[in-house]
Structures are given as C-alpha cells and as structure tokens.
N, C-alpha and C positions, 0 to 999 in steps of 0.2 A: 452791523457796525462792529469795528474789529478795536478795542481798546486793548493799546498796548502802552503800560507804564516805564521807564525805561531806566537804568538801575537806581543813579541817585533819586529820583524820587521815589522809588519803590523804598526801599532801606529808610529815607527821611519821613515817608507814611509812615513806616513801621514804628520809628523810634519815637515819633509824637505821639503814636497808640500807647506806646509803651508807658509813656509819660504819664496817659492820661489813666491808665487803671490804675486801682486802689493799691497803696502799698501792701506790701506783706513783711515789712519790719521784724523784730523778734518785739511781743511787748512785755513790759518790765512794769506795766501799772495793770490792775485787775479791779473790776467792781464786783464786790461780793455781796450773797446775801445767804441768811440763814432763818431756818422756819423751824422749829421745835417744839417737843410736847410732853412738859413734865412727867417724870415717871410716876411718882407719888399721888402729885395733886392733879396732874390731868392739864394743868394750867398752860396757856401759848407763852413758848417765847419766842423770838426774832430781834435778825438785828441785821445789818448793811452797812458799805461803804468803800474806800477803797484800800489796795493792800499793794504796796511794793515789792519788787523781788529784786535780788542782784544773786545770777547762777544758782536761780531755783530755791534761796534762801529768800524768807523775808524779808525784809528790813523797817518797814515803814506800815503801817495801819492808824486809818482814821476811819470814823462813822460813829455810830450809836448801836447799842447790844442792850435790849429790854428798856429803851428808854432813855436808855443813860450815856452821855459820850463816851467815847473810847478816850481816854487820855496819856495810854502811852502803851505799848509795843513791849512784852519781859525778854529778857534774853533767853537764847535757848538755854535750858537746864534747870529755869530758876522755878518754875509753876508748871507741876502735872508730867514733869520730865519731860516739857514740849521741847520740840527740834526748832519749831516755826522753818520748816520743808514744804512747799513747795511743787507737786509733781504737775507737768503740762510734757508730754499730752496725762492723764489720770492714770494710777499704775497699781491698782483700779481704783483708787480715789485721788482728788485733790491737794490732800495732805494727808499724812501719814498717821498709824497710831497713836504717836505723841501727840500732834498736832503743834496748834498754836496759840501761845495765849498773851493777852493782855487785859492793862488795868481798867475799871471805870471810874467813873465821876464820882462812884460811891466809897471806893477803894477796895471794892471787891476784885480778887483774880479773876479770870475766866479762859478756861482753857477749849477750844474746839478740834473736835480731833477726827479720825476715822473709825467708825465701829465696823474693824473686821471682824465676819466670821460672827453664828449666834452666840450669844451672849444672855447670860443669866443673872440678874440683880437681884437682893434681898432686903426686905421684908419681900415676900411676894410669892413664888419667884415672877419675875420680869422677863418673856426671854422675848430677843428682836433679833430680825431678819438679816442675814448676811447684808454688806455693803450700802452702810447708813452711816450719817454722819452722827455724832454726839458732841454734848458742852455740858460743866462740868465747873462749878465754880466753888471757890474757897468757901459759900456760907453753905456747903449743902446740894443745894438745888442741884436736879440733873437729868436734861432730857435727852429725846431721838430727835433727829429731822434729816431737813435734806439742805446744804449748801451748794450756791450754783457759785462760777465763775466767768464773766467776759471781760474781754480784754477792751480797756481803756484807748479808743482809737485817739495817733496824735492829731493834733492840725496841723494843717500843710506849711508853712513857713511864708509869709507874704511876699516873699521874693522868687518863690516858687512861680505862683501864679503871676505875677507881673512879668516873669521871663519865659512864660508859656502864652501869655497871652499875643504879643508878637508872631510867636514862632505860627500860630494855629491860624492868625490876620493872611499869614505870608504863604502859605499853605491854600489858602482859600483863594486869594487874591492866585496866586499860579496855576490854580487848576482852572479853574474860570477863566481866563487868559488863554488856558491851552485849550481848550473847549471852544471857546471865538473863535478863536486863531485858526483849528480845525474845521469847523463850520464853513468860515470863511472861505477858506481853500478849497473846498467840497464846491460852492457855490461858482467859483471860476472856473470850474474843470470843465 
C-alpha cells in the first residue's frame, strides 16, 4: 500500500502536532521548597510555596517558612544584603549569595541564600560542603538545606481548546474520507 500525503495536508498535520505539544513559554511563576537543618540545635526547618520573577528578579513570594506565612517579599538591600536574584538555568545555584528574603507572620526577617564554597561557623567550628543552600533569620537561627525549584505550568486559555477542538473534528473526518474514498476506487479497478 503506497500512502502518499500531499502538501497541504502534510503542513496542516504538522501545525495541529504542533498545536498539540506542550508549551515551552519562559515561566515567570516557580513553586519552591526548602528543607533545612539547624546548625546549633539540630532542629528541622522548611518551608514552600510560590515565587515570582520579572528578568530574573523576584518580585512576588507567598507560602509558609517553619510554620508561619510569608507575608510579604523585602526589597533587595534591606535584610542580609539580599539581591532576591533569581538564576535559571542555576549558575551553580538558584539564587545567589545574597539571596532572598522576606517577612513572616511573626515578624521575623528571613533571608535564603546560596552557601558557596565550604564554610566555617562558630561556636563550633561548623564547616559545610560546597553548594548548599542556607537561611538565616533576624532572631538568630540558622541552618543548611537544600532548595528545589519548578516552574509553575499555565493553563491553556478556554478558547484555546474550543478552536482546536474543530480543527482535530475536521482533520479526522478528511482523513477517513480519503481512506473510503481510496478504498473505494481500489474496489472498481
């Protein structure tokens, strides 16, 4: 059997394919989370949620950090000398040095940042492993961990799918058509 597609429907397959894979947008929302582990007392923290970016800057963060909500975003410069930067792809981390920090529910700062390069704390000493993340907050406290980042996928726009749903009817319905159609003609020969 010799199936030959002939241009426009080749090209109009193509562009419905195209349609139907998953976007590759830039995204600008991130769900984060973070795992930590007091230097001092030993004790967990964590915390998740999600974080905004406009060119790699933060701008926007909500969740919860040890419990507590996040209630609002510092500027860069004002706590821990955070940038609130950004890096995707990681350059080798997430964010950078400074990091990034905001308020809780308690009204404690908290800043999360990247711990380049070992590092030594005292009473102690403390020393930790290249390319770990750290947080660091105004009462004291201050651990290691690790923070992850994925990117907040959007949904598709309802008008999306209603003007694809047509096009994929009409695609079905012509191929099946040309497949009779061929059959048929096969059968009178």
């Amino acid at each position: 059997m010799n199936l030959r597609l002939n241009r426009p429907l080749f090209f109009g397959l193509l562009g419905l394919f195209c349609l139907l894979l998953p976007g590759t947008a830039k995204a600008d929302s991130f769900d984060w989370t973070y795992q930590g582990t007091m230097l001092l007392s030993g004790q967990l923290s964590s915390g998740s949620g999600e974080l905004d970016t406009t060119d790699g800057v933060i701008t926007g963060l909500s969740g919860t950090f040890n419990g507590l909500a996040i209630t609002a975003l510092l500027a860069p410069g004002v706590s821990f000398g955070n940038d609130n930067l950004l890096q995707i792809p990681p350059a080798p981390l997430y964010v950078t040095p400074n990091g990034f920090s905001f308020l809780d529910s308690a009204g404690d700062q908290i800043n999360i940042y990247a711990a380049l390069g070992t590092q030594c704390t005292f009473p102690g000493p403390v020393c930790v492993p290249d390319n770990v993340y750290g947080s660091i907050s105004d009462d004291g406290n201050s651990d290691l961990g690790n923070f992850t980042l994925a990117p907040v996928m959007a949904a598709p726009e309802p008008g999306t799918a209603t003007m694809l749903l047509p096009a994929v009817l009409f695609f079905g319905l012509f191929l099946r058509r040309k497949r009779l159609g061929t059959g048929s003609v096969a059968q009178f020969r």
